[in-house]
N, C-alpha and C positions, 0 to 999 in steps of 0.2 A: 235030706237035701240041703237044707241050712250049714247041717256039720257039712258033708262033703263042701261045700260052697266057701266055705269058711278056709277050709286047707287049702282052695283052688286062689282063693285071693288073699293069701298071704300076707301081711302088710311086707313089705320091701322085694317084692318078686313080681316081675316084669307081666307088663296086664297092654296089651294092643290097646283094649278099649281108652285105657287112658293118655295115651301119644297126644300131643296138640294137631289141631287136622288145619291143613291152610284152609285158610276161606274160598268158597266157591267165588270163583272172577279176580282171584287176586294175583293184582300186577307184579308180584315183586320177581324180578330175572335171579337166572340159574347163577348171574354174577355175584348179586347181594348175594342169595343164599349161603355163595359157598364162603363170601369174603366171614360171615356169621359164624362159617363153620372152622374157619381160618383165618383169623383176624391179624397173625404176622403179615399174613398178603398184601401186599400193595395194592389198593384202588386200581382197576378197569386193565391191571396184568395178567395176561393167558399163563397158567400157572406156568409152561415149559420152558416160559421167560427170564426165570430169573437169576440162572447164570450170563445173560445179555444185562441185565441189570446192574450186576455185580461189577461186570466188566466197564461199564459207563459210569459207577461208583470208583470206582480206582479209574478210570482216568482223569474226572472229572477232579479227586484228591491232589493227583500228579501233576494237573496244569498247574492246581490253586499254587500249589506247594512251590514252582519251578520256579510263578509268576512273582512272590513273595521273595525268592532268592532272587530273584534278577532284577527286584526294584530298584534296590541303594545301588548296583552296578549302572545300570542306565541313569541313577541321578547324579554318580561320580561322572561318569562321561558325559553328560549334559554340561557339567560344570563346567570339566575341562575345555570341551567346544567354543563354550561360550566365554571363558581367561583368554581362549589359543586368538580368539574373533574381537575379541578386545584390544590385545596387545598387536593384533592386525591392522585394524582401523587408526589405533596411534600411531602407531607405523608412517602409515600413508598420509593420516595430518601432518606428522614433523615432516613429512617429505618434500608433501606439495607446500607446507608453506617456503621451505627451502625452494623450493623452485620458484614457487610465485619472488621471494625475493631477489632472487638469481636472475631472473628474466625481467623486472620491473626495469631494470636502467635500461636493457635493450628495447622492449616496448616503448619506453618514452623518446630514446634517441630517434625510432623508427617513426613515434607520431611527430616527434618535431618534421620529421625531413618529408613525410606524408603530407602533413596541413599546407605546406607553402604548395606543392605541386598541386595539391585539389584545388587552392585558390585559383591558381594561375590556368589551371584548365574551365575551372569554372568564369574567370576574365574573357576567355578567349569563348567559351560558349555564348554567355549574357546576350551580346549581339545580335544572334543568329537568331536565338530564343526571340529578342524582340522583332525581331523581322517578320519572324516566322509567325508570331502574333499579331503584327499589323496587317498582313496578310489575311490573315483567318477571322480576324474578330468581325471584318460587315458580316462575311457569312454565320457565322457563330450570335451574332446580334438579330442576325435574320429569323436564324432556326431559336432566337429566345421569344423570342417575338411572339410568333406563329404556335408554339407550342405553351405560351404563357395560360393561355384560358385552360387548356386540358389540364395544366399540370393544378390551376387554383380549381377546377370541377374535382379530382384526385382529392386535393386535399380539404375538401370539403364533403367527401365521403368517409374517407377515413380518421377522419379526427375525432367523429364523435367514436367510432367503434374502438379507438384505440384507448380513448380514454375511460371506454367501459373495461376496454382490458386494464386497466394501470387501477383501475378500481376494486379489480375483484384482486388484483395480485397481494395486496396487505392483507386478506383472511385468511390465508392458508395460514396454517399452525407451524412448528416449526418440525413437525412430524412428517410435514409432507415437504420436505424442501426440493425435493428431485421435481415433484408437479410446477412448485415455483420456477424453476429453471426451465423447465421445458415449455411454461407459458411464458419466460420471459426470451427463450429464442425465437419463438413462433411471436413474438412482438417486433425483435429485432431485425427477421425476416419479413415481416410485411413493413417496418419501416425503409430497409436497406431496397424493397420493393420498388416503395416510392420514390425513395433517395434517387435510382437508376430516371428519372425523368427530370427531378427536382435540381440533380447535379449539375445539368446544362444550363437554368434557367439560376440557380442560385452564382456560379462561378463566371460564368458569361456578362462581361459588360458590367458596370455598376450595377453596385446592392441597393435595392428600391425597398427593400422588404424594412420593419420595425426590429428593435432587437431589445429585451429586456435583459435588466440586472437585478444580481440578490437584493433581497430588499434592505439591505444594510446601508444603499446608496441609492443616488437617484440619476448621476449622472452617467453617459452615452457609455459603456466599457466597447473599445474597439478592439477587437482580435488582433492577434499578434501577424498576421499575413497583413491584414489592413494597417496596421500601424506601420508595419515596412515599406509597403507599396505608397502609405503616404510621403513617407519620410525617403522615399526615391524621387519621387516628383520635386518635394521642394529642394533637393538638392539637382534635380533637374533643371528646374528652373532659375536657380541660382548662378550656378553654371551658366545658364544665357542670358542671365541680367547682366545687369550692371552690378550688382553684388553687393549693393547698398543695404538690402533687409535683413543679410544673413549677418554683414556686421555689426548695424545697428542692435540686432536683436542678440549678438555674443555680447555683446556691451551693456546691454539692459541685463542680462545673466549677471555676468558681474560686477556689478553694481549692487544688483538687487540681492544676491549670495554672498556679497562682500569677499570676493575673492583678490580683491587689492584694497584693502580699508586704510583709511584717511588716516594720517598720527594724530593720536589719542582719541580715537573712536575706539569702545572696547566690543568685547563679543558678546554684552546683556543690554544691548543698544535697547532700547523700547520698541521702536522702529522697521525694525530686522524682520519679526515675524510677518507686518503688512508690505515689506518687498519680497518675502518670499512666498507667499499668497499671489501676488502679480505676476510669477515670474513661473512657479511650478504648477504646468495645466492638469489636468484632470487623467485619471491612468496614466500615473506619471512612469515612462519606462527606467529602469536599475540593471544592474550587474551586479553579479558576485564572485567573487577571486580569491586566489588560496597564493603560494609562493610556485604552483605548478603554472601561475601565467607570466611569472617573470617580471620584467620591466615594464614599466604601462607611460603611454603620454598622456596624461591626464585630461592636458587641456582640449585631446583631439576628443577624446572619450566625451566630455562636459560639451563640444559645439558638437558633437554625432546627438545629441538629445537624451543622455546618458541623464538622468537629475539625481540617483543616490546608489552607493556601492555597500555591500555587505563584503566584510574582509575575512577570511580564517586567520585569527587569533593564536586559539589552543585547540590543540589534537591529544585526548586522552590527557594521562598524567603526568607526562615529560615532554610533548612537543610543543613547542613555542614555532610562529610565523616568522621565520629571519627576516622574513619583509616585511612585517606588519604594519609596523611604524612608517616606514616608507609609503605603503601603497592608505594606509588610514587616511595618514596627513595628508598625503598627494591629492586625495578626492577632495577633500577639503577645499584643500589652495585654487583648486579646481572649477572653484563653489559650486559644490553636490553636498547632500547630504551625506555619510558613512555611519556604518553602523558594523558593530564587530559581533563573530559566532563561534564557537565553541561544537568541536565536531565531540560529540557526548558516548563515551565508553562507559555502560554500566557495569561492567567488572572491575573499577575501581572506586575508590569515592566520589561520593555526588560534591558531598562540599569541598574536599580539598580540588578537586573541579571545576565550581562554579569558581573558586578563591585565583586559581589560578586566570580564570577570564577575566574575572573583577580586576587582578594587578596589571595583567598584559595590558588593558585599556585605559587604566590611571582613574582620574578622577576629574570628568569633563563634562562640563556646561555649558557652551556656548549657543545652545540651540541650533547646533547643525547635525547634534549625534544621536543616533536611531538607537532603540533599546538594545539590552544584547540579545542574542541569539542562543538559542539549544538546539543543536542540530540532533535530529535522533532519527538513524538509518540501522540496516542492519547490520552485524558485524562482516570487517571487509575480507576477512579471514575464513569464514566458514558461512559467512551466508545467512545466516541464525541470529537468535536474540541473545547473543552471550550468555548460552546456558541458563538463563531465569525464564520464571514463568510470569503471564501476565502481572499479577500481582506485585511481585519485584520488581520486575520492569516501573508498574504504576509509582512504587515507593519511592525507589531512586529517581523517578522523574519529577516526582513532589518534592523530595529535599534537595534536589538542585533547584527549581523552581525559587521555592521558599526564603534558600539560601543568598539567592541573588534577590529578589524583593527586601530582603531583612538588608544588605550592603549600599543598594543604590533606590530606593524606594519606587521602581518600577514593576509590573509586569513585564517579564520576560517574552520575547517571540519566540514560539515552538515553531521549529520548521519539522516535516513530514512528509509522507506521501499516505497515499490509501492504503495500499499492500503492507506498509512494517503497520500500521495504525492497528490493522486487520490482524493482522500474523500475531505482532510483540505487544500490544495494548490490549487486544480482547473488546477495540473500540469504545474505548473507556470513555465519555465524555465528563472527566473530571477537570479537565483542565479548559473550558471551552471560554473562558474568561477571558484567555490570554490572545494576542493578536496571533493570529495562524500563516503563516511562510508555507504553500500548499506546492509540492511539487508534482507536476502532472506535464506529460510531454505529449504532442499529435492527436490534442482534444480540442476542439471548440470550444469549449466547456470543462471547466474541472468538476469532477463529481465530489460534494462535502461529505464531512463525516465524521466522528468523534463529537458530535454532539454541537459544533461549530455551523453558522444560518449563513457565515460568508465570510471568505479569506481576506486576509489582508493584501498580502503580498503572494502573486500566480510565479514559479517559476516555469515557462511555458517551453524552454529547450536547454538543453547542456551542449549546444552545439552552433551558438550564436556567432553572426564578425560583428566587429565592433572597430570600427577604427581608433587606431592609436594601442590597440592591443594584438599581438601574433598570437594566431590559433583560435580555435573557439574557446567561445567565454559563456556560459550561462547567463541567458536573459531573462526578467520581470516584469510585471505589469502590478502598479498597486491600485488598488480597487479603492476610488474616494479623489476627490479633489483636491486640491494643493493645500489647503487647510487644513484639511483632514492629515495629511504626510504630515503636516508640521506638527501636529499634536501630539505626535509620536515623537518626536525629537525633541531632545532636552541640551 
């Protein structure tokens, strides 16, 4: 039995008994199995798959391949697009400034022959207006009246809530600015709320209400509607006097600005600054003029309550004011204060710049001339920051600055507005040293910024009359008492 058993299990000849047996309960699927018994096979593919296989392998080849060829053509054609959309857009700058130039002498011939007909219709209105006012105001005084309590119960509800709002608004992160805005209109709508009650009771009849200013000063700042409406009265009144105050008091102007001085009184009298203390009130009102207002009567400008003019000097790096000199001196003679500006192109140089404002002006001391001015607006050509980024903008506005301190050893006035501050400054408060010329038109209020606690000098409209001047003239308001003006003038 041994022998035969022996030949029966031959070493190298196939024995059942010895196969590997799967385990009883074992999970492994007919899938492993066969992948085990066919290991070219692709994972969880039905074997009769794999000519669908093959075929989504060559296609998949074919995109890769096509996509490869077609990149550097789609980035030659990007390019081109983008040369063709270049040389487009030059295009259309060289164009429109050629037409902005082309059209600028008919635009202004059109606003000369416009401003006299608006006046004169506005003459012929004024009357009616007042009529129509004397009429309305018992009633209008009535309904302020009657409605006074409710509107001070209003604002006595909502001030503490509003000011919880204006409290939480400084935490927002700057990640959430869209919330910021959305809490700052749901502000402006419950104030514009209140405004619809407050309007009748605030414009109706004299203003009973207090009013504060920046804390840079102490004295009364009156709005620019109140300043007019004052300055209608007393030429109302003058009108039906005897006319005795409005001369005496052109004569104390003169005297006290030396606008006809004594022979051999010179212009470093001792003197001078304690009559012009006397003479310039508090928000003292100004103008500022370019050669676009022409000829001016100075002396009408100086008794309208005019007390200091800002002149255009230089424009960029080759315009010179062909009136300069005329409209300077004339404020002068006028006795106002003047003070000359520099409309500021940072696509050239700062200092040959500042150099040419410093010669236009010469070299004056008399204690009637206001520092010079850097006008910085955005460019009047494209609307933009003459192609610089904040940064440059910041640079050249420092070495003009610098430039002019190192010649005439003042601080210069920056004039601005919020939006180029915002736009071309990136709100830089590096410059917040210097006296700030804020322009802001149809606010109560100028909003600050740049780093500045309170302006010096508000221009409050571009669309001012002024007698003794044709057309409008930009008007001012400086923030400080006549003392304070004078400190500014050398």
């Amino acid at each position: 039995m041994l022998g035969v058993w022996g030949l029966v299990n031959t070493p190298g000849q196939y024995n059942p008994e010895e196969d590997p047996r799967e385990p009883v309960g074992s999970s492994e699927s007919a899938d492993a199995t066969e992948r085990r018994a066919n290991p070219e096979r692709p994972p969880n593919a039905p074997g009769a798959s794999t000519g669908w296989q093959r075929a989504a392998r060559g296609t998949e080849r074919f995109a890769r391949d096509t996509a490869d060829r077609l990149r550097p053509v789609a980035r030659r054609t990007t390019d081109r697009i983008v040369r063709w959309l270049r040389r487009v857009l030059a295009t259309l700058a060289a164009l429109s400034e050629r037409v902005v130039r082309r059209a600028a002498p008919y635009a202004r011939r059109a606003h000369e022959r416009l401003i006299p007909a608006i006046e004169s219709a506005q003459r012929r209105i004024a009357p009616l207006l007042r009529r129509v006012w004397q009429r309305l105001s018992p009633t209008v005084e009535r309904v302020r009246r009657r409605l006074s309590p409710a509107v001070r119960r209003v604002r006595a509800e909502l001030e503490p809530r509003l000011a919880k709002l204006r409290a939480k608004l400084p935490e927002s992160s700057a990640r959430h600015r869209a919330s910021v805005r959305s809490r700052s209109v749901q502000l402006t709508a419950a104030v514009a709320a209140f405004g619809v009650l407050a309007i009748i009771v605030g414009t109706a009849g004299p203003d009973t209400g207090e009013r504060t200013t920046p804390a840079a000063h102490t004295v009364e700042l009156r709005s620019p509607d109140q300043a007019q409406s004052e300055q209608g009265a007393d030429s109302d009144s003058g009108q039906s006097g005897t006319g005795q105050d409005s001369s005496s008091s052109e004569g104390k102007r003169d005297k006290a600005l030396g606008a006809t001085p004594e022979p051999g009184s010179g212009p470093h009298s001792d003197s001078a600054p304690s009559k012009h203390e006397v003479d310039i009130p508090p928000n003292a009102h100004g103008i500022d003029v370019s050669n676009h207002n022409g000829p001016i009567d100075w002396n009408q400008v100086a008794a309208s309550g005019e007390h200091y003019a800002f002149v255009l000097a230089t424009d960029g790096g080759n315009f010179t004011n062909p009136m300069f000199q005329q409209q300077f001196n004339g404020a002068k003679n006028a006795g106002m204060l003047a003070g000359a500006y520099h409309f500021g192109r940072p696509n050239g140089s700062a200092v040959a710049q500042a150099d040419r404002l410093m010669d236009t002006m010469g070299t004056i001391n008399d204690g009637r001339t206001l520092p010079p001015v850097l006008d910085l607006e955005v460019s009047p050509n494209t609307g933009g920051c003459y192609g610089k980024t904040p940064g440059q903008m910041h640079a050249w506005t420092q070495t003009f600055l610098d430039r002019v301190k190192s010649r005439t050893g003042d601080e210069a006035i920056v004039y601005a507005n919020p939006s180029f501050w915002s736009t071309c400054m990136a709100g830089s408060q590096a410059f917040s040293e210097h006296p700030l010329w804020l322009a802001s038109y149809g606010v109560p209020q100028p909003s600050m910024f740049g780093g500045w606690n309170a302006y010096s000098f508000w221009q409050y409209t571009e669309k001012g009359s002024v007698p003794g001047i044709t057309g409008p003239v930009d008007r001012n308001l400086f923030q400080g008492s006549g003392a304070d003006l004078l400190k500014l003038a050398r």
